[in-house]
N, C-alpha and C positions, 0 to 999 in steps of 0.2 A: 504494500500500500504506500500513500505516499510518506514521505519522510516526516511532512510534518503535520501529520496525519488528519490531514483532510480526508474527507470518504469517498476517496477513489482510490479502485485496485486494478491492476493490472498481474497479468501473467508474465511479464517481460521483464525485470528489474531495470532492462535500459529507457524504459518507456517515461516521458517525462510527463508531470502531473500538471493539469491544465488549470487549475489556480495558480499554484506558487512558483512551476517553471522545474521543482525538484525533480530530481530521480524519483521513480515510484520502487525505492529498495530494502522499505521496511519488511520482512516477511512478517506474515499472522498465518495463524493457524486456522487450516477447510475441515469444516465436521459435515462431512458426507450423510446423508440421510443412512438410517439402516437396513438393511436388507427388507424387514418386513416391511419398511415404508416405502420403499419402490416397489413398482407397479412393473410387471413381466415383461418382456418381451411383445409377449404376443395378447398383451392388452391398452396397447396403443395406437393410435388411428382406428379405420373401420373394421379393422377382422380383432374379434374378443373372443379370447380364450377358444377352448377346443370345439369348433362350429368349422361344420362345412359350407362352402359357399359355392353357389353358381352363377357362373357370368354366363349373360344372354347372349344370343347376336347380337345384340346393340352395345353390347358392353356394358347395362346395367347388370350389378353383383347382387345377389338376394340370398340368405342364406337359405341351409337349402333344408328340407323338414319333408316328411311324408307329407303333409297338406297340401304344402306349395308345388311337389313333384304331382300329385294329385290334379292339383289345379292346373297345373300345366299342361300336361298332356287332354286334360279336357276342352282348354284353350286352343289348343294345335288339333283336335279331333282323332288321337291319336288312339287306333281301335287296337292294332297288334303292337304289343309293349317289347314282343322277343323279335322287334326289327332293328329297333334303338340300337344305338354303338356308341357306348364311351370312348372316349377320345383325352388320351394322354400325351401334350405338347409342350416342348422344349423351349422355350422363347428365348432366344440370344438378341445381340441387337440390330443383328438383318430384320429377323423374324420382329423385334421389337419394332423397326425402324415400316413395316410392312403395316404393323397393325395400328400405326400413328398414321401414315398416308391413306387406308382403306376407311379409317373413321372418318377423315375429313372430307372422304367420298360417298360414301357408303352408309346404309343403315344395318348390314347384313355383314360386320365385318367381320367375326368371325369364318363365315362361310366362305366370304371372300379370299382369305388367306389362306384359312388352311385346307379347305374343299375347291380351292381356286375356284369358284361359280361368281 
């Protein structure tokens, strides 16, 4: 922090404090939150905890529940369920770079990319 200890810090010790002009080279001490108080990995942004989720052709994400595969398929009129084919895809950043260009074309991008239609 700074030297004469105004309340700005920096991670740099060369870094100079924007009141006094000082060096910011006083070290203080970081108490880190504790384990229990941080919040997982996988409970930050939209995907919470252990939920699967399905992206549309449009690219909306919806998790995914017997209901919603329900509804689904009733939405699509979909009468033989052992036609369906899961589909497990790689994305690097062609394929990323592919499914950025088919959105801004497309409402079917999914399909687009990787059933080229």
């Amino acid at each position: 922090m700074c030297s004469s200890y105004h309340l700005n810090v920096a991670d740099d010790p060369k870094a100079v404090c924007p009141e006094c002009r000082r060096y910011m080279s006083t070290a203080i001490p970081y108490i880190a939150r504790t384990v229990a108080d941080n919040k997982s990995s996988d409970e930050r942004g939209y995907v919470k905890g252990v939920v699967t989720y399905m992206v549309m052709d449009d690219l909306i994400v919806r998790p995914m529940s017997t209901i919603s595969s329900i509804t689904l398929l009733n939405k699509f009129n979909v009468k033989e369920v052992g036609l369906l084919e899961e589909r497990v895809v790689n994305v690097d950043m062609a394929e990323g770079l592919k499914l950025l260009s088919a959105s801004l074309h497309s409402i079917t991008v999914l399909s687009s990319v990787f059933l080229g239609k």
